[in-house]
Chimera marker file (.cmm) of the C-alpha trace (Angstrom):
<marker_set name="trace">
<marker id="1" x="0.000" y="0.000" z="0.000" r="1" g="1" b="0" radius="0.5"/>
<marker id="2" x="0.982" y="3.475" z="-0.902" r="1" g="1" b="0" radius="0.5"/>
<marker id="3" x="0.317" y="5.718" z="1.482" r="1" g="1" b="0" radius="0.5"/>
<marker id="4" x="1.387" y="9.967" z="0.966" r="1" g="1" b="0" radius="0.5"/>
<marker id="5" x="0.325" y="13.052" z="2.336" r="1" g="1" b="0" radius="0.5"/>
<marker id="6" x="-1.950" y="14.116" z="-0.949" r="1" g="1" b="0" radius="0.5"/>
<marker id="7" x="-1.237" y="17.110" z="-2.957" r="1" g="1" b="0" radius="0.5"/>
<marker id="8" x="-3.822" y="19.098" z="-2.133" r="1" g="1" b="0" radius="0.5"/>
<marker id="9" x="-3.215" y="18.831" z="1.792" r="1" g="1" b="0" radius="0.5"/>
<marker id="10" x="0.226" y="19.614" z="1.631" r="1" g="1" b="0" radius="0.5"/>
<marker id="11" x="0.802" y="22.332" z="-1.331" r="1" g="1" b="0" radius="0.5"/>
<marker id="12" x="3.908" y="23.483" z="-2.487" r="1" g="1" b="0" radius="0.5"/>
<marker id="13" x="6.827" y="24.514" z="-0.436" r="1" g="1" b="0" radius="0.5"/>
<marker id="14" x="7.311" y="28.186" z="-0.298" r="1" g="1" b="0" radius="0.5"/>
<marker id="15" x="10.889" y="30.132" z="-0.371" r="1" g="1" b="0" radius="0.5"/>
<marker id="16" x="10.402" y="30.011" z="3.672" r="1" g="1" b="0" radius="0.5"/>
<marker id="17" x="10.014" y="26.469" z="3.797" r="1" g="1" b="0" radius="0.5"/>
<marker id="18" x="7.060" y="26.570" z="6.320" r="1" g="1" b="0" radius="0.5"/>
<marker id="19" x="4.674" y="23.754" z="5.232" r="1" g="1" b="0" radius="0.5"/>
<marker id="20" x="4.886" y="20.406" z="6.389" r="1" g="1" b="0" radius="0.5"/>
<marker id="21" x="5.642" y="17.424" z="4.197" r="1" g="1" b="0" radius="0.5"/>
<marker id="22" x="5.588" y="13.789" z="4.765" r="1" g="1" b="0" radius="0.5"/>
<marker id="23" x="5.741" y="11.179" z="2.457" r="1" g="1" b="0" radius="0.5"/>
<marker id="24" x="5.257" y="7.180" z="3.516" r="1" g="1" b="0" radius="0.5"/>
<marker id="25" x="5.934" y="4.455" z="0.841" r="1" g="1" b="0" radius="0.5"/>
<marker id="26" x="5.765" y="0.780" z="1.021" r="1" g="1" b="0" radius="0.5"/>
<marker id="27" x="9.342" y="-0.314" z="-0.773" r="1" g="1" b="0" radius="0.5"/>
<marker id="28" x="8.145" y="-3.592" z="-1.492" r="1" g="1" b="0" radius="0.5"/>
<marker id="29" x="4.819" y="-2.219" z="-3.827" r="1" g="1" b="0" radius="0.5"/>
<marker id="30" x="6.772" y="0.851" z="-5.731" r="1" g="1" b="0" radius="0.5"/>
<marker id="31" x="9.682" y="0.427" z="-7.657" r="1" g="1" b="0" radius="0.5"/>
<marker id="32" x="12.443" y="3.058" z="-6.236" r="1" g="1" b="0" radius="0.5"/>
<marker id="33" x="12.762" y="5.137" z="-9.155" r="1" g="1" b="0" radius="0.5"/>
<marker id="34" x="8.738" y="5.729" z="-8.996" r="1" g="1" b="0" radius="0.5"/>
<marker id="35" x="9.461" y="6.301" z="-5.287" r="1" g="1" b="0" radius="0.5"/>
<marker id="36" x="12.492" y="9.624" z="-6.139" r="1" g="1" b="0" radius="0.5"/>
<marker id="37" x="10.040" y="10.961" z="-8.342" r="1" g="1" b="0" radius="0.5"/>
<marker id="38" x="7.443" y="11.492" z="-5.396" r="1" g="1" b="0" radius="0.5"/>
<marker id="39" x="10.105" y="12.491" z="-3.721" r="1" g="1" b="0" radius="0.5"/>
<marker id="40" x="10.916" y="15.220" z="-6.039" r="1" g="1" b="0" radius="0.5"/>
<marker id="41" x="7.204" y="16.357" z="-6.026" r="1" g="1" b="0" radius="0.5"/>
<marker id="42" x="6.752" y="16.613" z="-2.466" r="1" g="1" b="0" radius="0.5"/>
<marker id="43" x="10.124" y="18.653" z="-1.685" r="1" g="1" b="0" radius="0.5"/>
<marker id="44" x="9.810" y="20.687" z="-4.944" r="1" g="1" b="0" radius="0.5"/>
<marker id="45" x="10.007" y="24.151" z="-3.359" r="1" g="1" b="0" radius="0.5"/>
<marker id="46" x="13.525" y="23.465" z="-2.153" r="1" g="1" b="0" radius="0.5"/>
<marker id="47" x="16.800" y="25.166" z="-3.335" r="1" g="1" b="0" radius="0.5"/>
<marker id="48" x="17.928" y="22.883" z="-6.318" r="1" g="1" b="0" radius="0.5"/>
<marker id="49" x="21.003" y="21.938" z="-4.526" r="1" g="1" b="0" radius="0.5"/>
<marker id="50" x="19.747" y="20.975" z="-1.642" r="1" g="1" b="0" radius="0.5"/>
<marker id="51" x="16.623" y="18.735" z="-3.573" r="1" g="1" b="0" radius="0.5"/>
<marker id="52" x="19.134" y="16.899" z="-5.339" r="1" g="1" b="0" radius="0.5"/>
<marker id="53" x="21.105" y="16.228" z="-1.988" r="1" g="1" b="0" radius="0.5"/>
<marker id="54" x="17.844" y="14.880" z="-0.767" r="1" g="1" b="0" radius="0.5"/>
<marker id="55" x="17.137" y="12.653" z="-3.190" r="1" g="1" b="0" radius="0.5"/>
<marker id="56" x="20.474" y="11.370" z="-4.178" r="1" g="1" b="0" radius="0.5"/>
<marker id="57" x="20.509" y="10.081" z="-0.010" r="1" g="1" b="0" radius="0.5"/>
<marker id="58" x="16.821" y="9.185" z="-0.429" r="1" g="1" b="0" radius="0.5"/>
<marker id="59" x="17.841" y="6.709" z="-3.390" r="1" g="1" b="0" radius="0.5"/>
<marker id="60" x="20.611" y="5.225" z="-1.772" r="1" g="1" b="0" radius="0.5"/>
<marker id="61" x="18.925" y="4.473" z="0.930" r="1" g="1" b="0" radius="0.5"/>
<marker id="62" x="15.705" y="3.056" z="-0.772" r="1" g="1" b="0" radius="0.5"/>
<marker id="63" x="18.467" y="1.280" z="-3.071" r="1" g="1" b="0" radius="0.5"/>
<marker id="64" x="20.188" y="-0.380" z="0.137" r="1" g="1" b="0" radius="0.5"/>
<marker id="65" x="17.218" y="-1.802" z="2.051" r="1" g="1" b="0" radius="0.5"/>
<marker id="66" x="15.923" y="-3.325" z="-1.264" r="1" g="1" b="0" radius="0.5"/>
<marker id="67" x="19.001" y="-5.217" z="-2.327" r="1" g="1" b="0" radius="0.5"/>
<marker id="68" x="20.173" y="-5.752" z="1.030" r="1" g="1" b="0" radius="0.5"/>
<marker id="69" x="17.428" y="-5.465" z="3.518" r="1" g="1" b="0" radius="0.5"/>
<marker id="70" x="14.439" y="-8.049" z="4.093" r="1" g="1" b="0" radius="0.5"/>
<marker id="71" x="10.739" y="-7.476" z="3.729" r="1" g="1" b="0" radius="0.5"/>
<marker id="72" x="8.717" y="-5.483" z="4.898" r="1" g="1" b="0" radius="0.5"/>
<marker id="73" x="10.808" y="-2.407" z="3.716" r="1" g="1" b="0" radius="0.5"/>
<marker id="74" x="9.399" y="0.925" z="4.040" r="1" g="1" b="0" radius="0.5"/>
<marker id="75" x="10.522" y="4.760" z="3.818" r="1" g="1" b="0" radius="0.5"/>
<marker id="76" x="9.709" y="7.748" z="4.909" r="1" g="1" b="0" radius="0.5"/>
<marker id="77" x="10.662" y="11.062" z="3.776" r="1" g="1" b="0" radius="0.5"/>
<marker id="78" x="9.380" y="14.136" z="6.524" r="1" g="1" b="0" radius="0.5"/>
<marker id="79" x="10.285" y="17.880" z="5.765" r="1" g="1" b="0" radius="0.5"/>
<marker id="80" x="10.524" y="19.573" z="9.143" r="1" g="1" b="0" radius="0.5"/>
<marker id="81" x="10.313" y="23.115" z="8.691" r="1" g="1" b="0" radius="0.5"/>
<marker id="82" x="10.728" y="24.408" z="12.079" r="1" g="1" b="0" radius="0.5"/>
<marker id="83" x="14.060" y="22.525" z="12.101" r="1" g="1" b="0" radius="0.5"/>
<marker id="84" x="15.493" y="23.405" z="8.977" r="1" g="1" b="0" radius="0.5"/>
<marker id="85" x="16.006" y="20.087" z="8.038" r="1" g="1" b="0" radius="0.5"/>
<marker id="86" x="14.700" y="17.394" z="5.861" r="1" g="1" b="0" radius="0.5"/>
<marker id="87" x="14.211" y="13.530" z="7.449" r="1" g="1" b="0" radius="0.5"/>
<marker id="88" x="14.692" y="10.075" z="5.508" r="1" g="1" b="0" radius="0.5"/>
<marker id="89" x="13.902" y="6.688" z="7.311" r="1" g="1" b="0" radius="0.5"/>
<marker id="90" x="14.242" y="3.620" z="5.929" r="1" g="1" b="0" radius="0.5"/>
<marker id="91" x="13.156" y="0.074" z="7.584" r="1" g="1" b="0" radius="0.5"/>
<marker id="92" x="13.717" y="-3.255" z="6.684" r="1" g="1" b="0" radius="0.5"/>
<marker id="93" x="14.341" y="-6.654" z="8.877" r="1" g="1" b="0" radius="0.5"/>
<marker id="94" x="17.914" y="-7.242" z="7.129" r="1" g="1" b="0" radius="0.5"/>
<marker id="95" x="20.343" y="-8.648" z="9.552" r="1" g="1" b="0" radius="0.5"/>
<marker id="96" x="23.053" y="-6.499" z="8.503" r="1" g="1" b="0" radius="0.5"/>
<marker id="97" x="23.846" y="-3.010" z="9.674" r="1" g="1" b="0" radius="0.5"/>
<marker id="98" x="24.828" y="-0.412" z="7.313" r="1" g="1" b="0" radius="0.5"/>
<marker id="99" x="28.660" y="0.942" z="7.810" r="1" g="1" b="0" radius="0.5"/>
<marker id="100" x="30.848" y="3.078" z="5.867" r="1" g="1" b="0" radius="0.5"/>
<marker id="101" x="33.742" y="0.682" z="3.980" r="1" g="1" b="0" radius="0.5"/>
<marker id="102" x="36.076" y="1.122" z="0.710" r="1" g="1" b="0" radius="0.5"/>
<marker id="103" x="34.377" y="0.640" z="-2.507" r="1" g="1" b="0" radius="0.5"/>
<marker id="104" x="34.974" y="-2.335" z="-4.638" r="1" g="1" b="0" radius="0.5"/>
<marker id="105" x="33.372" y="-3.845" z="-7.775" r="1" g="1" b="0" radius="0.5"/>
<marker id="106" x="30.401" y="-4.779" z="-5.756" r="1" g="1" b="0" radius="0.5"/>
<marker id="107" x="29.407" y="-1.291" z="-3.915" r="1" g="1" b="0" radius="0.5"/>
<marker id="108" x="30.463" y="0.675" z="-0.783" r="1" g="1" b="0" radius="0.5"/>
<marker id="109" x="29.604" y="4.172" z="-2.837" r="1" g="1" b="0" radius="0.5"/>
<marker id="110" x="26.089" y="4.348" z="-1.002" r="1" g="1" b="0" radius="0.5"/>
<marker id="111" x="27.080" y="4.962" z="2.534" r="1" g="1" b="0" radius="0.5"/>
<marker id="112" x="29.665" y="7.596" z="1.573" r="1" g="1" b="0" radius="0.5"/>
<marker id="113" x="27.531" y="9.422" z="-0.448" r="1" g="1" b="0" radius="0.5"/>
<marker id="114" x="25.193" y="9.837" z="2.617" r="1" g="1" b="0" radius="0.5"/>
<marker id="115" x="27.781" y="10.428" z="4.756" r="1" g="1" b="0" radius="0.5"/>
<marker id="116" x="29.025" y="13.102" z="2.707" r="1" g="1" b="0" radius="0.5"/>
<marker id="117" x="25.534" y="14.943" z="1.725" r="1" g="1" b="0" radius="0.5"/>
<marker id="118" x="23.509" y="14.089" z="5.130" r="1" g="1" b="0" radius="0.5"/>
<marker id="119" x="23.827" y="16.129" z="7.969" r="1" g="1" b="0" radius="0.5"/>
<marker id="120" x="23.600" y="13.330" z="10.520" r="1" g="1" b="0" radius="0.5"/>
<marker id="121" x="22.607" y="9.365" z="10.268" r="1" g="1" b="0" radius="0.5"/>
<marker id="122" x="22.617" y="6.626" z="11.871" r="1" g="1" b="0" radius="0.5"/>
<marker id="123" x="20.912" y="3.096" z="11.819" r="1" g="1" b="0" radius="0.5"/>
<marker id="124" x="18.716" y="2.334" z="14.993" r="1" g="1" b="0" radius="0.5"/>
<marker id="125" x="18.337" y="-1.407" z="15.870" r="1" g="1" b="0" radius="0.5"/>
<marker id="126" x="14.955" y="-2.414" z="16.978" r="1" g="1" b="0" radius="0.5"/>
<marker id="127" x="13.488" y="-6.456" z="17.674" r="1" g="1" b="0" radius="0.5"/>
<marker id="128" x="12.442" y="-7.023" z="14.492" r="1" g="1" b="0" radius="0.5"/>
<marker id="129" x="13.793" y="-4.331" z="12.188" r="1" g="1" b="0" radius="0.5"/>
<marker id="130" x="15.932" y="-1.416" z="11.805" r="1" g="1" b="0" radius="0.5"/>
<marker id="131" x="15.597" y="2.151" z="10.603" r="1" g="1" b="0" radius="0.5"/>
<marker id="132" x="18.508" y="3.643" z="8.659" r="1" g="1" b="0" radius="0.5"/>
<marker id="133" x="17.717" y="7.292" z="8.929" r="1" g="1" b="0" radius="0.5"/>
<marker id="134" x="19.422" y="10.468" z="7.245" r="1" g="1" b="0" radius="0.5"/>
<marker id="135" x="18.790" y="14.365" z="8.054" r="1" g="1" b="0" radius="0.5"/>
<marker id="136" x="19.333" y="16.937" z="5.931" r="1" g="1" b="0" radius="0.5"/>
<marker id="137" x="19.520" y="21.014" z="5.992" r="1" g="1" b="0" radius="0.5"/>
<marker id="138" x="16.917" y="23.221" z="4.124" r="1" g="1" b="0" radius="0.5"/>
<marker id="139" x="19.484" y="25.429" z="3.254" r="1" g="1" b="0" radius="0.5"/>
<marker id="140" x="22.327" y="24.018" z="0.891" r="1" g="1" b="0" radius="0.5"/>
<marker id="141" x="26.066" y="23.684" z="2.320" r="1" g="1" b="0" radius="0.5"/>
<marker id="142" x="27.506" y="24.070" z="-0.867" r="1" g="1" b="0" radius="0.5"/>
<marker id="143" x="28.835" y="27.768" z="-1.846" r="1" g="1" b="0" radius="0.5"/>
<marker id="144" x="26.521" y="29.212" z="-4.744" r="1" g="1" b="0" radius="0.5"/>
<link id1="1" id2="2" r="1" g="1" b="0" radius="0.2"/>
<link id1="2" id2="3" r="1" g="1" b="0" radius="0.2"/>
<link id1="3" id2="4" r="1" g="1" b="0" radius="0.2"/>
<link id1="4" id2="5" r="1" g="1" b="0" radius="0.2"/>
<link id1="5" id2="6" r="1" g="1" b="0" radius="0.2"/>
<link id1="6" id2="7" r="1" g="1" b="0" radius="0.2"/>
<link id1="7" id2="8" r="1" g="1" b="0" radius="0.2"/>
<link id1="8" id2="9" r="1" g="1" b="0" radius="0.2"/>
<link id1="9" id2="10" r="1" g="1" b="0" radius="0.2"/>
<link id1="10" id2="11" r="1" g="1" b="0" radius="0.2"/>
<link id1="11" id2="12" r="1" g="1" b="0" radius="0.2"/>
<link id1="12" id2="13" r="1" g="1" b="0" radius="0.2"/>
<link id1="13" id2="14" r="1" g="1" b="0" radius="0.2"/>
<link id1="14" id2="15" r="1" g="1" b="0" radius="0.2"/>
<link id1="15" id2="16" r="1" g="1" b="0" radius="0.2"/>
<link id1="16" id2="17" r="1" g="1" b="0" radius="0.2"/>
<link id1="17" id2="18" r="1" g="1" b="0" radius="0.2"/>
<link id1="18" id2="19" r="1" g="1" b="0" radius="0.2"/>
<link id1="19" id2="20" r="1" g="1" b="0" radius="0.2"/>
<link id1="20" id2="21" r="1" g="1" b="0" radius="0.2"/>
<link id1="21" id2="22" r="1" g="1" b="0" radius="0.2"/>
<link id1="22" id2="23" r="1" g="1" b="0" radius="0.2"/>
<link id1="23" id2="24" r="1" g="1" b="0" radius="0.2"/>
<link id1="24" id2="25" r="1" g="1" b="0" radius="0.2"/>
<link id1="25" id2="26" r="1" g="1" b="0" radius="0.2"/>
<link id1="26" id2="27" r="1" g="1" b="0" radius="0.2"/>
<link id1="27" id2="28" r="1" g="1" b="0" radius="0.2"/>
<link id1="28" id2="29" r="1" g="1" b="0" radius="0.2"/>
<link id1="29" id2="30" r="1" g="1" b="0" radius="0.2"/>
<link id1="30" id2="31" r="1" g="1" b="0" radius="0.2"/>
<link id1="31" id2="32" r="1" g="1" b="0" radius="0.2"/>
<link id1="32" id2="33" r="1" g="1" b="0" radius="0.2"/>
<link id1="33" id2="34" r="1" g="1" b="0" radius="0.2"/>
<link id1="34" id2="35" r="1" g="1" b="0" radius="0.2"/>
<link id1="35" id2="36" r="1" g="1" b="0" radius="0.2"/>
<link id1="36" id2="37" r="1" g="1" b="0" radius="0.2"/>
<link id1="37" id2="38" r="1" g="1" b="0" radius="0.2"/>
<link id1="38" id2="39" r="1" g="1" b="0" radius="0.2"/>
<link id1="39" id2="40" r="1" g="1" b="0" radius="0.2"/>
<link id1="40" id2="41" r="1" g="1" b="0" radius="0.2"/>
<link id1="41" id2="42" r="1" g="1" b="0" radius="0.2"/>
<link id1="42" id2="43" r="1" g="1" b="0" radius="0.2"/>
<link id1="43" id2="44" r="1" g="1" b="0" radius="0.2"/>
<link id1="44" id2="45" r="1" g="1" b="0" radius="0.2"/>
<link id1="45" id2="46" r="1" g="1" b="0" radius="0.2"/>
<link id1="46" id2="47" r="1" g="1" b="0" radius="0.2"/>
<link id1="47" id2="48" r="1" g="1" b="0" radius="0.2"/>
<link id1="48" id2="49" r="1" g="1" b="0" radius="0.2"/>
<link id1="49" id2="50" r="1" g="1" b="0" radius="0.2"/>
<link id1="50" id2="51" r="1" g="1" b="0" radius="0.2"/>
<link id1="51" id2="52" r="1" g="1" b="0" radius="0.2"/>
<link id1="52" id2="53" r="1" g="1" b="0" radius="0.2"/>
<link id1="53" id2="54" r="1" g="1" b="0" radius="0.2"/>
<link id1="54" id2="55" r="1" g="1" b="0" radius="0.2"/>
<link id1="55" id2="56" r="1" g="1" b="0" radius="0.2"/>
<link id1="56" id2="57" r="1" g="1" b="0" radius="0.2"/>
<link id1="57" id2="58" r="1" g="1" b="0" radius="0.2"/>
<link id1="58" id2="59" r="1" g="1" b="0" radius="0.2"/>
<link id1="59" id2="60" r="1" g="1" b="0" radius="0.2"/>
<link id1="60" id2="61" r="1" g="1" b="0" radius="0.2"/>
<link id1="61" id2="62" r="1" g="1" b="0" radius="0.2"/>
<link id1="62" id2="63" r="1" g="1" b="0" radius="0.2"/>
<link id1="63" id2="64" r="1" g="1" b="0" radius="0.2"/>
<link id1="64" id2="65" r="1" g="1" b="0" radius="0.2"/>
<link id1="65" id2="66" r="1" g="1" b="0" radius="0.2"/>
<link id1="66" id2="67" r="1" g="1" b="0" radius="0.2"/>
<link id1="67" id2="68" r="1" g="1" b="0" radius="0.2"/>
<link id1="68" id2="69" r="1" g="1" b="0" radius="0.2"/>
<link id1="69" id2="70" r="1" g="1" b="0" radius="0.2"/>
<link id1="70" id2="71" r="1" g="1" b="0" radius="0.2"/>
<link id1="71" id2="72" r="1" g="1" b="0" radius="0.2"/>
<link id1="72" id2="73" r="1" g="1" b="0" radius="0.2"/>
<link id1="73" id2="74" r="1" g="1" b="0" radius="0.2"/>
<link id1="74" id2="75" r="1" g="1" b="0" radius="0.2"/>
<link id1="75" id2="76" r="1" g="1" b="0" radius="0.2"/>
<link id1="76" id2="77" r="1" g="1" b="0" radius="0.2"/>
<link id1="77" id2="78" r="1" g="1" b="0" radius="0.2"/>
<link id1="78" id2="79" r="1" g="1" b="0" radius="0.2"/>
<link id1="79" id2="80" r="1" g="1" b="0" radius="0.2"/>
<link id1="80" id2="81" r="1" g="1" b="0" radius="0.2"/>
<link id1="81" id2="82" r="1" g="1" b="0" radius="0.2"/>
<link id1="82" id2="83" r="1" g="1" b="0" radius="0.2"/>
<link id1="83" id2="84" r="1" g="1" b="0" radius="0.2"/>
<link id1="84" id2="85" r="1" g="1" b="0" radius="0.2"/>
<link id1="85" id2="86" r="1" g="1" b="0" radius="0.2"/>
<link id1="86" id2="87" r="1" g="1" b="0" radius="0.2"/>
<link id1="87" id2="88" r="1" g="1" b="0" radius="0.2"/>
<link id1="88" id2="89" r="1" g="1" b="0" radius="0.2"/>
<link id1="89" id2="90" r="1" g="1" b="0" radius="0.2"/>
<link id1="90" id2="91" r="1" g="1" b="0" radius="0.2"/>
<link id1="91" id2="92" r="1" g="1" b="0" radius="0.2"/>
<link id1="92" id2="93" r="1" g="1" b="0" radius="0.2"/>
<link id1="93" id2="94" r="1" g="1" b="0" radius="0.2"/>
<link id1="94" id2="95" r="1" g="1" b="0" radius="0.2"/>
<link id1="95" id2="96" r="1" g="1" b="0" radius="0.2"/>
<link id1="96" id2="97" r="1" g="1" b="0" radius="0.2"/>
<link id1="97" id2="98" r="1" g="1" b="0" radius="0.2"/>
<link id1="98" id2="99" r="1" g="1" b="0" radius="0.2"/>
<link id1="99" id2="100" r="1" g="1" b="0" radius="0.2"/>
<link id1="100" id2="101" r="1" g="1" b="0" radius="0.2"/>
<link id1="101" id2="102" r="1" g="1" b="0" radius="0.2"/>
<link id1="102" id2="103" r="1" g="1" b="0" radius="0.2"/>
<link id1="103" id2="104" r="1" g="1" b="0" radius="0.2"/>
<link id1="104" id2="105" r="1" g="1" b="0" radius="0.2"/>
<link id1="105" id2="106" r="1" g="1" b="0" radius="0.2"/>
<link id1="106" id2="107" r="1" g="1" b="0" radius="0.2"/>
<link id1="107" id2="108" r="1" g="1" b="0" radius="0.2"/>
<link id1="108" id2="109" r="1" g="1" b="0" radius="0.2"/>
<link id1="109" id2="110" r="1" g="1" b="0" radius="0.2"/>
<link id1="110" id2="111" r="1" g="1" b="0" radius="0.2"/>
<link id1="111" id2="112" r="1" g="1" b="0" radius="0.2"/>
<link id1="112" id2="113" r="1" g="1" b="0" radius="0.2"/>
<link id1="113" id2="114" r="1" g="1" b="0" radius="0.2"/>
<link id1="114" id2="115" r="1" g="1" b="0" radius="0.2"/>
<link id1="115" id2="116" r="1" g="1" b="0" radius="0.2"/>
<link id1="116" id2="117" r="1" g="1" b="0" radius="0.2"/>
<link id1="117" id2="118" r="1" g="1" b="0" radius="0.2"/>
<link id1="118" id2="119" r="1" g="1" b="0" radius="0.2"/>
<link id1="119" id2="120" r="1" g="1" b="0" radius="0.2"/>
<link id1="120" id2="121" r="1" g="1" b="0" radius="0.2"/>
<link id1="121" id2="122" r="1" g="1" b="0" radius="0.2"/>
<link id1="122" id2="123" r="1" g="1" b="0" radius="0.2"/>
<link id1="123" id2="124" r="1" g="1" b="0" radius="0.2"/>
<link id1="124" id2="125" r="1" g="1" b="0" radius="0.2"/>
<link id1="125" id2="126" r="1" g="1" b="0" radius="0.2"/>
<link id1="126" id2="127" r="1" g="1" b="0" radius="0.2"/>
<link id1="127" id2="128" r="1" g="1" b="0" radius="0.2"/>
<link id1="128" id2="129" r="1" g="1" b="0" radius="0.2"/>
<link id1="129" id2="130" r="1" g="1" b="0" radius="0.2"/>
<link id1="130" id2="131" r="1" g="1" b="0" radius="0.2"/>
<link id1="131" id2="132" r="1" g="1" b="0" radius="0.2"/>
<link id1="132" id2="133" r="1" g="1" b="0" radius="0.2"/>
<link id1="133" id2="134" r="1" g="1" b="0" radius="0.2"/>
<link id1="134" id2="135" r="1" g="1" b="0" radius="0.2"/>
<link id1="135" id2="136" r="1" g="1" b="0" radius="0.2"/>
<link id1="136" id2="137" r="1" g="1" b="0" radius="0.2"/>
<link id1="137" id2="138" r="1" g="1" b="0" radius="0.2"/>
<link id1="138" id2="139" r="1" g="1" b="0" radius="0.2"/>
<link id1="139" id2="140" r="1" g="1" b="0" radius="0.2"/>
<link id1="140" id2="141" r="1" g="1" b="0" radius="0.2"/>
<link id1="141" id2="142" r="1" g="1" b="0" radius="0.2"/>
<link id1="142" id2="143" r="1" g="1" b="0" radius="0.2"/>
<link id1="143" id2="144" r="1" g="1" b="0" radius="0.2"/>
</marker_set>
């Protein structure tokens, strides 16, 4: 089941950021790239930077708990305006715990990326899944 906050409820972001977004998504009914795209929409209003950090760390971790996570996988994706940052969480009930590591011919690209573009993350352990989570700034860290 899909399951988003619906257009008309949560509008556009403005320049000041001030509406509230959230966006919930079953990963194992929607294909990920369907998934950025809805991303996209929802967090439109953001600088262009600072979108395309978003949903570059949104897609890796989407990408993650589908090829290495077990079902039920799910995501979240929560603008929090009064914070000035963006939220992505991530579940799955894969044993293994993401960790930063030296890419070879078979990954290791993901987690650096997020480390890189996020502005915290972490993976939370719970009894019968985790939640990878990223946070991002509204306002780009990059020099225009």
């Amino acid at each position: 089941m899909v399951m988003s906050t619906p257009v008309a409820e949560r509008g556009h972001l403005g320049r000041d950021h001030s509406a509230a977004a959230d966006l919930d998504l079953d990963l194992d009914l929607v294909v990920v790239g369907w998934a950025r795209a809805r991303v996209r929409e929802l967090l439109a209003g953001l600088p262009p930077v600072v979108l395309a950090d978003v949903v570059q760390v949104f897609d890796e971790l989407a990408s993650n708990a589908c090829r290495h996570g077990g079902a039920p996988r799910r995501c979240r994706v929560s603008l929090h305006p009064q914070r000035a940052r963006v939220r992505i969480e991530v579940d799955d009930t894969g044993p293994g715990m993401p960790r930063l590591r030296a890419p070879d011919g078979t990954g290791g690209r993901g987690m650096i990326l997020i480390d890189r573009l996020a502005t915290a993350w972490a993976c939370t352990a719970r009894h019968d899944h985790k939640t990878v989570w990223a946070e991002l700034a509204l306002e780009s860290p990059h020099p225009t």
